[in-house]
Backbone as CSV, one residue per row, in Angstrom:
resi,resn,N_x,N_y,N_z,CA_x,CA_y,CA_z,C_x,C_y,C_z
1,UNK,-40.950,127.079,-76.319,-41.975,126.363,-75.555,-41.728,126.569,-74.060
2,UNK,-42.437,126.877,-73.689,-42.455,127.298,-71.504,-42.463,125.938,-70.894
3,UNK,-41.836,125.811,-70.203,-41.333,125.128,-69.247,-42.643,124.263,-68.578
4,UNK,-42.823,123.077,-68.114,-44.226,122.274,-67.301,-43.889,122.861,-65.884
5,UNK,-45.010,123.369,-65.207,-45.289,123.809,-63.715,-46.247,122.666,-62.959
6,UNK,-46.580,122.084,-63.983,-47.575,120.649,-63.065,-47.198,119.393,-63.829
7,UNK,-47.623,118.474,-63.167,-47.086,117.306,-63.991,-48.035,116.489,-63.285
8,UNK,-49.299,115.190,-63.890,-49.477,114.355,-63.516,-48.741,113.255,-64.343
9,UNK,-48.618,112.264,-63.272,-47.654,111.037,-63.100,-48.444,110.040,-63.042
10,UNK,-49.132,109.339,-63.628,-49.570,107.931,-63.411,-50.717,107.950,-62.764
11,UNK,-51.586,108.889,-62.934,-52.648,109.177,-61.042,-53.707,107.970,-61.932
12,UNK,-54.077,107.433,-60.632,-55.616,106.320,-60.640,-55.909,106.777,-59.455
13,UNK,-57.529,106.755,-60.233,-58.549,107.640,-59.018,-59.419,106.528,-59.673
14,UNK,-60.256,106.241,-58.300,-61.606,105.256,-58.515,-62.221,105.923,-57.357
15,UNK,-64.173,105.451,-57.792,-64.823,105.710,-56.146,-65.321,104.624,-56.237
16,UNK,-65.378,103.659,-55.066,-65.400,102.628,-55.023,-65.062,101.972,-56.330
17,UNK,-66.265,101.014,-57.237,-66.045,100.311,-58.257,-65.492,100.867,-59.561
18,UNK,-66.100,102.138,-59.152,-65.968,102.968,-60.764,-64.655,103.217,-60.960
19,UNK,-64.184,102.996,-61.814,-62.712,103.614,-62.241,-62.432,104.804,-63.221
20,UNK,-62.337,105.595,-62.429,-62.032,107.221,-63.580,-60.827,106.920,-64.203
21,UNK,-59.619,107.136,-63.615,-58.091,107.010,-63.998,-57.504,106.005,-63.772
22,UNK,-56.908,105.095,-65.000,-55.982,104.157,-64.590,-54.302,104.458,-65.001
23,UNK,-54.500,105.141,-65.834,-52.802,106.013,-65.816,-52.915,107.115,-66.509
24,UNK,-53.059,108.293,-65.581,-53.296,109.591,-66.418,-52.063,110.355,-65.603
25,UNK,-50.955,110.577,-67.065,-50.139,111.617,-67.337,-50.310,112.772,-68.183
26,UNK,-49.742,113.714,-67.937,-49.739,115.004,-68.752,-49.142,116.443,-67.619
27,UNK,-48.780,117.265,-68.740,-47.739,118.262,-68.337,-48.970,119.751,-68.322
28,UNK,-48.674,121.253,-67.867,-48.988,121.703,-67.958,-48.038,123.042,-68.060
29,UNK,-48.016,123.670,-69.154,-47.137,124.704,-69.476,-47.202,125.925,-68.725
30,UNK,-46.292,126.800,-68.363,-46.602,128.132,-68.205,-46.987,128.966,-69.074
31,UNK,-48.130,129.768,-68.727,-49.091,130.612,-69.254,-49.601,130.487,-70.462
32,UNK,-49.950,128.723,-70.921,-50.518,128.432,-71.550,-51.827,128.384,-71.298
33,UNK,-52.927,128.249,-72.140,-54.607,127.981,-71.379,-54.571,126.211,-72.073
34,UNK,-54.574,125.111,-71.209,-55.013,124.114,-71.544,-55.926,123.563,-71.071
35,UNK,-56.965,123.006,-72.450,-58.617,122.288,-72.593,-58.404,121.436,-72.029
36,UNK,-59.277,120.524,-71.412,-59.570,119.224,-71.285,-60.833,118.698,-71.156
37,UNK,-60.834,117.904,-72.239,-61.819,117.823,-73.145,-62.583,116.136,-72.723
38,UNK,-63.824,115.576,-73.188,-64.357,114.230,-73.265,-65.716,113.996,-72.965
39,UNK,-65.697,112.760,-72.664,-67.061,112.241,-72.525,-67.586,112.473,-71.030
40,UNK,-69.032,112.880,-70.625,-69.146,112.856,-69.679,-68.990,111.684,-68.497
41,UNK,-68.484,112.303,-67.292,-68.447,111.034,-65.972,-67.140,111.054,-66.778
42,UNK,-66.400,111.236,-67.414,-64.723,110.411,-67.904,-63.713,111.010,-66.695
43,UNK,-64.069,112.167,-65.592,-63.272,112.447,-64.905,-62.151,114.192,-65.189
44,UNK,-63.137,115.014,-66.207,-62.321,116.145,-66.073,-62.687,116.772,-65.090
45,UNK,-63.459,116.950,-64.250,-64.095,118.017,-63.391,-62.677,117.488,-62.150
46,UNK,-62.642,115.724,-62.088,-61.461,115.613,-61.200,-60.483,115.618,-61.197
47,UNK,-60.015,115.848,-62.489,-58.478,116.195,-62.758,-58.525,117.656,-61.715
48,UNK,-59.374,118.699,-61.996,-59.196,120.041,-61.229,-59.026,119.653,-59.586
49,UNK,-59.994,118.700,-59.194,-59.953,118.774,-57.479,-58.751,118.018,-57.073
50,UNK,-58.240,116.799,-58.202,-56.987,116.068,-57.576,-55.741,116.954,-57.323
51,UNK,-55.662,118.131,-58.527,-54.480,118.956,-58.762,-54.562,119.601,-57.256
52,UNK,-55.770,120.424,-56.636,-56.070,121.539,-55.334,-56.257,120.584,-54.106
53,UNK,-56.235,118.992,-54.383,-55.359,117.705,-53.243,-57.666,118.198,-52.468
54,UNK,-58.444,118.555,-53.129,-59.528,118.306,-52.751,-60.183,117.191,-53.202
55,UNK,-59.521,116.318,-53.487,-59.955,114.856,-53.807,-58.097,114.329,-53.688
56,UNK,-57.997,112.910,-53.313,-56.661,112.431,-53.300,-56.682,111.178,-54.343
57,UNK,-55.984,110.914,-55.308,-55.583,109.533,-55.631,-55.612,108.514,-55.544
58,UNK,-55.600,107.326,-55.851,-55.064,105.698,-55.287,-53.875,105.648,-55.711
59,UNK,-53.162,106.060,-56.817,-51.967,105.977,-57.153,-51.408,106.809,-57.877
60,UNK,-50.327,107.386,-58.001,-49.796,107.956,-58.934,-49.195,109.523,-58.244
61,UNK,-48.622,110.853,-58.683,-48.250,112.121,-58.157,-48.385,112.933,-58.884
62,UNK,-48.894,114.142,-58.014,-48.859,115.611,-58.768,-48.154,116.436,-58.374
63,UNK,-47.119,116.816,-59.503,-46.265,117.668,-58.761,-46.369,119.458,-59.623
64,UNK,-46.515,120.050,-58.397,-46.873,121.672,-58.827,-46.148,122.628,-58.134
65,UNK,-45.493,123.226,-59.476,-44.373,124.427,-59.214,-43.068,123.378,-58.366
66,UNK,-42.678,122.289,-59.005,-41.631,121.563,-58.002,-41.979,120.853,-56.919
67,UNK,-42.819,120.607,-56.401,-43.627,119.894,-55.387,-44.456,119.611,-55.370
68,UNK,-44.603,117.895,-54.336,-45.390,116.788,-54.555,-46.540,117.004,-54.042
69,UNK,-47.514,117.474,-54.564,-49.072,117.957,-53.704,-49.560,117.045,-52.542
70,UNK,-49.565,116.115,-53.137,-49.895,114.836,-51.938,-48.204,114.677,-50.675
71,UNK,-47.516,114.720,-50.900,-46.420,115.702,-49.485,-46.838,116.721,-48.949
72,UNK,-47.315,118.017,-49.393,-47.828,119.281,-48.921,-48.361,118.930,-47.110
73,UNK,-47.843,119.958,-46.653,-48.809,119.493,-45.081,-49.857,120.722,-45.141
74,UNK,-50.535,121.278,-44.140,-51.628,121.682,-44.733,-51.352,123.000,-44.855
75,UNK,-50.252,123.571,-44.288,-49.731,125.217,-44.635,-49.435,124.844,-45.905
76,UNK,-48.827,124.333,-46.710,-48.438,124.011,-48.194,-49.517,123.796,-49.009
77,UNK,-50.774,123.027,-48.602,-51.996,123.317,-49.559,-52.494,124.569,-49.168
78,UNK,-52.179,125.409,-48.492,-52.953,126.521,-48.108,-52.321,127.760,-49.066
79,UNK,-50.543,127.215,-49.246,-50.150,127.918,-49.711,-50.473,127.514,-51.806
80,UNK,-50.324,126.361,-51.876,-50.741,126.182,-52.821,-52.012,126.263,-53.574
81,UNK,-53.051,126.527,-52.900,-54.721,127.098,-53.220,-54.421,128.501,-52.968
82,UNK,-53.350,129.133,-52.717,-53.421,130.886,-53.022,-52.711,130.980,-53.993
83,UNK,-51.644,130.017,-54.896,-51.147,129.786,-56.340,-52.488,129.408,-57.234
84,UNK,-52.967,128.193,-57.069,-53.951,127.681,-58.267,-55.374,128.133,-57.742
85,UNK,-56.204,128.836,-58.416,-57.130,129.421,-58.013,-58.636,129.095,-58.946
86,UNK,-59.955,128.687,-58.428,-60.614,127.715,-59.174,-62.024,128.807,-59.131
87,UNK,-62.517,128.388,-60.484,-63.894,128.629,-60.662,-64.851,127.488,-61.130
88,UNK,-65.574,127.413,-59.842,-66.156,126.583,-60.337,-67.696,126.084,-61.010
89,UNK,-68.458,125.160,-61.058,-68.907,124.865,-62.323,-70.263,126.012,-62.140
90,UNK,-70.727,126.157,-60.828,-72.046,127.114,-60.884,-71.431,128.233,-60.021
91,UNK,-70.288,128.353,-60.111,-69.851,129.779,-59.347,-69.899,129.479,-58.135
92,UNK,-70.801,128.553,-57.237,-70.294,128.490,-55.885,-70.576,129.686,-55.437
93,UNK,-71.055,130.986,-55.106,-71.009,131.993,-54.410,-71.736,131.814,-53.226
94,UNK,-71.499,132.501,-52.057,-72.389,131.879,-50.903,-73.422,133.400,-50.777
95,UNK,-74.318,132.333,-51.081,-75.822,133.152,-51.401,-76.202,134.535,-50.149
96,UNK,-75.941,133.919,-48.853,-75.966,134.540,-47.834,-75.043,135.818,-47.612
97,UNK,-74.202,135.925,-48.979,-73.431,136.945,-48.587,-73.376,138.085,-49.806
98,UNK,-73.015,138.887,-49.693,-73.069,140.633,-51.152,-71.578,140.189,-51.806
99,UNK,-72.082,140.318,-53.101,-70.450,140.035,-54.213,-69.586,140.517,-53.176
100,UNK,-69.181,141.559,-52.852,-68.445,142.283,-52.334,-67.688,140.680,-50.719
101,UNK,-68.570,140.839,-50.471,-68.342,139.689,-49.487,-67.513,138.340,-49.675
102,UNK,-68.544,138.192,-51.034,-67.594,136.800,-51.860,-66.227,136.997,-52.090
103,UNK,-66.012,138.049,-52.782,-65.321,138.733,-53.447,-63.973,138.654,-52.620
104,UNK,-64.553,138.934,-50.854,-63.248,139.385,-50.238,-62.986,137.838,-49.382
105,UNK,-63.971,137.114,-49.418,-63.827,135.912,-48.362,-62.189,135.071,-48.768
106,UNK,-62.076,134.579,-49.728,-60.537,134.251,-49.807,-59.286,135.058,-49.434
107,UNK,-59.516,136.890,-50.058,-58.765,138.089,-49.451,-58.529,137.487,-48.074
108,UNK,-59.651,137.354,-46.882,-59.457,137.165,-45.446,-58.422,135.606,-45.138
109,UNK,-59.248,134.711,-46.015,-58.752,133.597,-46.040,-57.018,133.753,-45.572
110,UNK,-56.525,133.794,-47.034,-55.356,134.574,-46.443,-54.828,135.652,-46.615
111,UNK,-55.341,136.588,-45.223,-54.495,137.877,-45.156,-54.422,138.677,-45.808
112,UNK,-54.993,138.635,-46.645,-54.684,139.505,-47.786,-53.662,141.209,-47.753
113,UNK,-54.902,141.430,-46.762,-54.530,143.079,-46.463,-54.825,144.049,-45.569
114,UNK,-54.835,145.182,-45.876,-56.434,145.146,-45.091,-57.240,145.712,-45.485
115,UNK,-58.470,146.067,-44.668,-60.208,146.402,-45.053,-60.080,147.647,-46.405
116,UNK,-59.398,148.424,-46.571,-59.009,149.068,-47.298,-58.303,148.849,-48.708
117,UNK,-57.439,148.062,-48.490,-56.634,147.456,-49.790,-57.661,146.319,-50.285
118,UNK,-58.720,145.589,-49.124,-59.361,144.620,-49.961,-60.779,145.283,-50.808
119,UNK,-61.008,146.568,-50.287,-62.366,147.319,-50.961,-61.606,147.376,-52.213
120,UNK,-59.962,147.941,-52.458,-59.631,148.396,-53.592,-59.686,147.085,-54.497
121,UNK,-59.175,145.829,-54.343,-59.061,145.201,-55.023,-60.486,144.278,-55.567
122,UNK,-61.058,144.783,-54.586,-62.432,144.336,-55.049,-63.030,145.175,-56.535
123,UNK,-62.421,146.421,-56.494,-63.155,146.930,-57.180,-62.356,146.858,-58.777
124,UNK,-61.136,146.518,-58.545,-59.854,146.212,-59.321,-60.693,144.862,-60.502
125,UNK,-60.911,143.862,-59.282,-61.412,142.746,-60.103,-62.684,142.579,-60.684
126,UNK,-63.528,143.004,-60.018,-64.654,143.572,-60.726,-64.936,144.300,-62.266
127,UNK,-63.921,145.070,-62.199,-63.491,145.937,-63.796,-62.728,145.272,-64.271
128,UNK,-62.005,144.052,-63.755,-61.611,142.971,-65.195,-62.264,142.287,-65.528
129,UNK,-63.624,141.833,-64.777,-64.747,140.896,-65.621,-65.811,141.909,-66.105
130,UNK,-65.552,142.966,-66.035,-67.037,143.765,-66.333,-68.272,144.235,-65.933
131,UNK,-67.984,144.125,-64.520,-68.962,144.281,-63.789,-68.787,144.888,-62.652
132,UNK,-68.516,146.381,-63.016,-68.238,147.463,-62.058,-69.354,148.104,-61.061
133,UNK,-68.969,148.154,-59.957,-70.598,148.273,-58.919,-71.192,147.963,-58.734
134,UNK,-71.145,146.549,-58.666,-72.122,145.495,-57.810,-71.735,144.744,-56.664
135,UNK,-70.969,145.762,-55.655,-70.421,144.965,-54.809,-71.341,144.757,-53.748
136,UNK,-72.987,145.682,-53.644,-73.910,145.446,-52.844,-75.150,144.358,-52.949
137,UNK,-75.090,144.083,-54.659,-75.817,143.138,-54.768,-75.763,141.797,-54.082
138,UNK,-76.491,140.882,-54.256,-76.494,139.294,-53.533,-76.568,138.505,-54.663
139,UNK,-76.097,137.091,-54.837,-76.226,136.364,-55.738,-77.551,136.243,-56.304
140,UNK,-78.630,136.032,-55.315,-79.855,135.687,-55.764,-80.314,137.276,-57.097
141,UNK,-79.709,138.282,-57.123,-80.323,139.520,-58.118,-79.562,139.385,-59.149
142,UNK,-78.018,138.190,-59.296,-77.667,137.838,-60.482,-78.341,137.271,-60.999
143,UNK,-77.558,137.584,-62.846,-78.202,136.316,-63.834,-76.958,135.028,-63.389
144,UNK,-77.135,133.909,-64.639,-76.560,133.025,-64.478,-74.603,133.672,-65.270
145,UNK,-74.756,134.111,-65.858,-73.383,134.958,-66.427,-72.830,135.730,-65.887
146,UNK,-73.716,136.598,-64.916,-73.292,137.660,-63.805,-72.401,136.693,-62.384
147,UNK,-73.352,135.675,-62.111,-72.659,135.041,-61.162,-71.260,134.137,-61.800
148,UNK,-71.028,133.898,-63.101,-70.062,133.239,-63.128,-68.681,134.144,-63.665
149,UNK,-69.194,135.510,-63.716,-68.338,136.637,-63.845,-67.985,136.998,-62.202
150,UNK,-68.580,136.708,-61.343,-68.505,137.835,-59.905,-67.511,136.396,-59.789
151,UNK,-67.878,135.370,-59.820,-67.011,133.896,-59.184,-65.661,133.771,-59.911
152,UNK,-65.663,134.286,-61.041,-64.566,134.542,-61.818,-63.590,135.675,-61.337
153,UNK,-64.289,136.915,-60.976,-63.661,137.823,-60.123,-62.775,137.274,-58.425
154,UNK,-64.363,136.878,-57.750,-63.047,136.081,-56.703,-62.365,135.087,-56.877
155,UNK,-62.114,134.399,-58.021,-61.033,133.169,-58.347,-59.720,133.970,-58.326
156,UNK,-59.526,135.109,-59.539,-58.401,136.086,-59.343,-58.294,137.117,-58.116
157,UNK,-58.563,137.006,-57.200,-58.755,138.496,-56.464,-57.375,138.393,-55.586
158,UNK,-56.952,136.769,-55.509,-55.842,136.524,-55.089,-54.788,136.264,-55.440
159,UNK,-54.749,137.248,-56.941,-53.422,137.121,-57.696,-52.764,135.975,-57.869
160,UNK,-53.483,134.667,-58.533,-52.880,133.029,-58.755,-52.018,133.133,-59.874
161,UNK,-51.084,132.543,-59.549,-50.866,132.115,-61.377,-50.993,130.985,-62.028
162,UNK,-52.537,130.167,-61.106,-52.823,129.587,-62.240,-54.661,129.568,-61.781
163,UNK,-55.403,129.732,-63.322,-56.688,129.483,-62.956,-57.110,128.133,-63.483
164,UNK,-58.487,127.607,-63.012,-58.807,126.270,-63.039,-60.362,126.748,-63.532
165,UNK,-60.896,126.365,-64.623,-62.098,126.656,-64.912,-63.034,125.506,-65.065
166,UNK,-64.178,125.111,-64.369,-64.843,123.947,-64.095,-65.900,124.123,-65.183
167,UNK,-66.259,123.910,-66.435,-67.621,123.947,-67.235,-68.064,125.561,-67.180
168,UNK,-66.712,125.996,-67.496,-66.920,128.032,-67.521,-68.248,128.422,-67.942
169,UNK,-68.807,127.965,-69.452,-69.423,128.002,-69.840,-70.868,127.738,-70.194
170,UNK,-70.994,126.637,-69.443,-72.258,125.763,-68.805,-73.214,126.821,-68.401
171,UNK,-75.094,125.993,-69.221,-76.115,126.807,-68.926,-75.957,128.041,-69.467
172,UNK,-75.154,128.759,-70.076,-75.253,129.813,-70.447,-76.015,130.422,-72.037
173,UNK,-76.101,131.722,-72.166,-76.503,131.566,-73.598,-75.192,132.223,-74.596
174,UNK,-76.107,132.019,-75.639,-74.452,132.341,-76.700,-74.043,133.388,-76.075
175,UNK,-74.625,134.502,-75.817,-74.000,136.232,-75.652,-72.842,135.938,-74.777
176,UNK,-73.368,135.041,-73.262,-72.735,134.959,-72.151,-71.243,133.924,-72.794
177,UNK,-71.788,133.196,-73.071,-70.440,131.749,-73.775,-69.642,132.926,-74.312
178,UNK,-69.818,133.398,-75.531,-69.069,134.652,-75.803,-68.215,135.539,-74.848
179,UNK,-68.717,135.970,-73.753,-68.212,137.332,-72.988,-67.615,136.511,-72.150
180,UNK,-67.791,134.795,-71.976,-66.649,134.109,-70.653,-65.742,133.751,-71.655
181,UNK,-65.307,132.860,-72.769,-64.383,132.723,-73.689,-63.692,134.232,-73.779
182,UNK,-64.075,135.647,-73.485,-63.489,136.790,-74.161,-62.480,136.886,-72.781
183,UNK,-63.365,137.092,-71.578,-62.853,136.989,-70.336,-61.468,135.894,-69.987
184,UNK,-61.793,134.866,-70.320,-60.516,133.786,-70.664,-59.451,134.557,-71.068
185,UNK,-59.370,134.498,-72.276,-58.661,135.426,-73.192,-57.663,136.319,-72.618
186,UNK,-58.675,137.373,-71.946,-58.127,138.366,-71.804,-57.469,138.570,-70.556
187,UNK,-58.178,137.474,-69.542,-57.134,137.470,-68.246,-55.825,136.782,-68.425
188,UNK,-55.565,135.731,-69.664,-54.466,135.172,-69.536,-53.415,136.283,-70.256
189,UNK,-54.110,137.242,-70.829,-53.004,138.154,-71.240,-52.336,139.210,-70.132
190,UNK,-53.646,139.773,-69.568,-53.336,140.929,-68.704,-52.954,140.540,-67.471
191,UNK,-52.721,139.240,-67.241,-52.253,138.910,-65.714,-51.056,137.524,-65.890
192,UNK,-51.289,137.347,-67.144,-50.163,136.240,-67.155,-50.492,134.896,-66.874
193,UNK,-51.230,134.941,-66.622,-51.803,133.633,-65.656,-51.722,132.235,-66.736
194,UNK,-51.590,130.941,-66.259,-51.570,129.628,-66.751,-53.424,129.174,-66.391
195,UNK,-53.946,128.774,-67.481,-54.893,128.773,-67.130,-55.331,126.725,-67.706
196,UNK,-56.080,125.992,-66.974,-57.064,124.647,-67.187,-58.051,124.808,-67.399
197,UNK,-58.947,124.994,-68.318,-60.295,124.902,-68.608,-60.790,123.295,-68.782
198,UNK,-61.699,122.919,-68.041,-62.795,121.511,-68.408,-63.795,122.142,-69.119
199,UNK,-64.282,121.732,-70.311,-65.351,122.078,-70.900,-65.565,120.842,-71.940
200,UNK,-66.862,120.956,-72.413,-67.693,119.998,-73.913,-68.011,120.984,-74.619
201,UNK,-67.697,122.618,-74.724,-68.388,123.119,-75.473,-66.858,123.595,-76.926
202,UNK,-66.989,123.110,-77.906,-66.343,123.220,-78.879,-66.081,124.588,-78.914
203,UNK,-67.047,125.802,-79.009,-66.820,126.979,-78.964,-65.632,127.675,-78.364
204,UNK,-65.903,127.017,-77.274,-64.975,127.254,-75.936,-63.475,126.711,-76.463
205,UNK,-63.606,125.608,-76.790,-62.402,124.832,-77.116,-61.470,125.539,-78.207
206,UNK,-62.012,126.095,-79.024,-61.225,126.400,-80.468,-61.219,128.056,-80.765
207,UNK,-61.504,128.323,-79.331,-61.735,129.883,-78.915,-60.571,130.108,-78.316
208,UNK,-60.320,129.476,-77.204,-59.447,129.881,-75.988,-58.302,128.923,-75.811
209,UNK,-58.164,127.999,-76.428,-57.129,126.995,-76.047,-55.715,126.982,-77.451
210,UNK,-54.956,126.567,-76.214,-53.900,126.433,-77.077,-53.026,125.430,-77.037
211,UNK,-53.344,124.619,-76.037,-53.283,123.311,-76.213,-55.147,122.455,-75.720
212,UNK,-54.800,121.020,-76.039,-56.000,120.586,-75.714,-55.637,119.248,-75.316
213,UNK,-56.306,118.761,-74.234,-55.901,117.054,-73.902,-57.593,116.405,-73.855
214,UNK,-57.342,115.196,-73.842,-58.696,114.143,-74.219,-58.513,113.423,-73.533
215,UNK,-59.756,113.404,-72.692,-59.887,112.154,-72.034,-60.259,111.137,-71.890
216,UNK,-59.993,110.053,-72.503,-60.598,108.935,-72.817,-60.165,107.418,-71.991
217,UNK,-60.745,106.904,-71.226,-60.664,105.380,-71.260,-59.440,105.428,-70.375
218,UNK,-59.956,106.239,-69.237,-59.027,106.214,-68.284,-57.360,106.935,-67.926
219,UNK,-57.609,107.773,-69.104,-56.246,107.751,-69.494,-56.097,109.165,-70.825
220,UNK,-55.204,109.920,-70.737,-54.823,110.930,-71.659,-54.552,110.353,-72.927
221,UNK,-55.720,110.774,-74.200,-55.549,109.424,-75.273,-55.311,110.632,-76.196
222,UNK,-55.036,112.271,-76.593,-54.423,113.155,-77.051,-54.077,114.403,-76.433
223,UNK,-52.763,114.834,-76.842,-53.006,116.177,-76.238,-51.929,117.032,-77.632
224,UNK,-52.251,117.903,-77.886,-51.915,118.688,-78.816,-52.403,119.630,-78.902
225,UNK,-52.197,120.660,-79.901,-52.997,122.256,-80.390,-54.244,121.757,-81.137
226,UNK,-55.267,122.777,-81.383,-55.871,122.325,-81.757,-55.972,122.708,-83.300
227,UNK,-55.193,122.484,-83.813,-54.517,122.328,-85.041,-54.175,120.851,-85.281
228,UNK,-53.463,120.383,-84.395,-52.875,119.145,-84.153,-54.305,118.283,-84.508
229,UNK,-55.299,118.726,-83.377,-55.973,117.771,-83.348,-57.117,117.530,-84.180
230,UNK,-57.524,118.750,-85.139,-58.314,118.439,-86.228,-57.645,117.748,-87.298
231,UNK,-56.451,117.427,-87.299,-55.779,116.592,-87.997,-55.234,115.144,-87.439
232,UNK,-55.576,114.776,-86.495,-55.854,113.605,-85.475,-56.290,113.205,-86.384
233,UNK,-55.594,111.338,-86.447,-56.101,109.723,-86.607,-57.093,109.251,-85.651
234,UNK,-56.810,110.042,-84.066,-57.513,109.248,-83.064,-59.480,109.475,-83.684
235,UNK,-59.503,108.161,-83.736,-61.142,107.977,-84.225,-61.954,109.100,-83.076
236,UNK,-61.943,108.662,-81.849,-63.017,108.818,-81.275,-62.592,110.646,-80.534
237,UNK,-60.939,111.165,-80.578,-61.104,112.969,-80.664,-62.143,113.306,-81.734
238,UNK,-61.765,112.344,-82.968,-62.764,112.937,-84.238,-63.962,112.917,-84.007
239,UNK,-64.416,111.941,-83.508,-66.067,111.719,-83.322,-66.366,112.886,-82.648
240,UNK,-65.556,113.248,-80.912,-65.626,114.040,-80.643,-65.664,115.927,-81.051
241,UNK,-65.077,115.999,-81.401,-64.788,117.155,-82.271,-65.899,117.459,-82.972
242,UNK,-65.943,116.893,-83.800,-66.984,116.850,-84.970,-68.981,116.806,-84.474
243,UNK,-68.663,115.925,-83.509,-70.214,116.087,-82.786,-70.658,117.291,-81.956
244,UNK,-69.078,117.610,-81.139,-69.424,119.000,-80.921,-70.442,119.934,-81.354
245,UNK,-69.768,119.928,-82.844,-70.124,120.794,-83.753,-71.440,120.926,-84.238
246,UNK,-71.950,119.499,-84.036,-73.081,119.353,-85.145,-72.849,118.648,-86.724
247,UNK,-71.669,118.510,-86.759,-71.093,117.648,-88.159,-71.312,116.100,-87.906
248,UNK,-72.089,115.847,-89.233,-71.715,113.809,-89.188,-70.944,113.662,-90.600
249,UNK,-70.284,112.820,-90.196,-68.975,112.421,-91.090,-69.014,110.894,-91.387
250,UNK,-69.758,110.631,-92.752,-70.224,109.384,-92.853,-68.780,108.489,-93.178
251,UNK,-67.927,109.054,-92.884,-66.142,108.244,-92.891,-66.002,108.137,-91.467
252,UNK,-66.746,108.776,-90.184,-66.194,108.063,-89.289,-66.439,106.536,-88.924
């Protein structure tokens, strides 16, 4: 079993009244891909921004690769957002600019290289999502799968070792759900990478994961394989799980 590189500790996050987290712990393995799974509004989209310190806490610590994120001064989140590297839920690409552009804007961010080494790696990452020679296009001549492949490209372009996937799969159609679950897959092999996926889509879940955590009621209410967890007591993973699917289970 690989060693935990993140660790939440107790974190409570509220906005104003609402309360997302009142004690959410859990570990995160090296170069494992772990789900996190639940009901909508339950707070997975903010588990991703609390970890990258783009949202902060009321209580509790995250500590990544040995250090306390909320300590970090801002060279240390700078350095730590060129470790954990995020895609997020609609790709985010800035419309105003050519893949190629997107592609390299974090490269500049930091340093990458130069104008030369960043054309190469542009074209590097591009041919790991599948989408070789479109570094002149603009977001607006993508589809919705194209842009979350080019956003997927600049999430890695900065060699992280860890990715953060916000609703990878969202809006898409089966073909596309298919070719981002394959993409998953295949970057955590060929680059090593530790990867977080947030998703509701079961597909996704029992495709790409190898562990899975649940979020329920403020709080991490399973986390196991998902082996583990089709064999879960917890009522409401089951409900979950199972509705996913399209199954009713007149025993729940």
């Amino acid at each position: 079993m690989a060693e935990p590189i993140i660790h939440f500790q107790g974190v409570q996050k509220a906005f104003g009244d609402k309360v997302i987290f009142e004690d959410l712990s859990m570990d995160v393995r090296r170069g494992e891909t772990l789900t996190i799974i639940g009901g909508s509004g339950v707070g997975k989209s903010v588990c991703l921004k609390l970890l990258i310190a783009l949202l902060r806490p009321n209580a509790g610590k995250i500590v990544a690769f040995g250090e306390s994120v909320y300590d970090m001064n801002e060279a240390g989140l700078i350095g730590l957002r060129k470790r954990i590297s995020m895609l997020f839920q609609g790709a985010a690409l800035f419309d105003s600019m050519s893949v190629e552009e997107n592609i390299k804007y974090p490269l500049n961010v930091h340093s990458w290289g130069t104008e030369g080494e960043m054309d190469k790696r542009v074209s590097e990452v591009l041919d790991l999502v599948d989408m070789p020679g479109v570094q002149k296009l603009r977001p607006a001549e993508l589809s919705g799968g194209m842009k979350k492949r080019v956003g997927l490209a600049r999430a890695i372009a900065i060699q992280p070792e860890v990715i953060l996937y916000d609703e990878p799969t969202t809006g898409l159609d089966p073909i596309n759900v298919r070719r981002i679950n394959g993409l998953i897959l295949s970057l955590q092999k060929k680059l090593g990478v530790t990867s977080i996926v947030v998703t509701h889509d079961m597909d996704t879940v029992f495709t790409v994961t190898d562990r899975l955590a649940l979020v329920h009621e403020g709080r991490i209410a399973f986390a196991g394989t998902p082996e583990e967890a089709e064999k879960s007591d917890v009522r409401y993973l089951r409900e979950f799980i199972q509705g996913g699917r399209g199954v009713l289970d007149e025993d729940i």
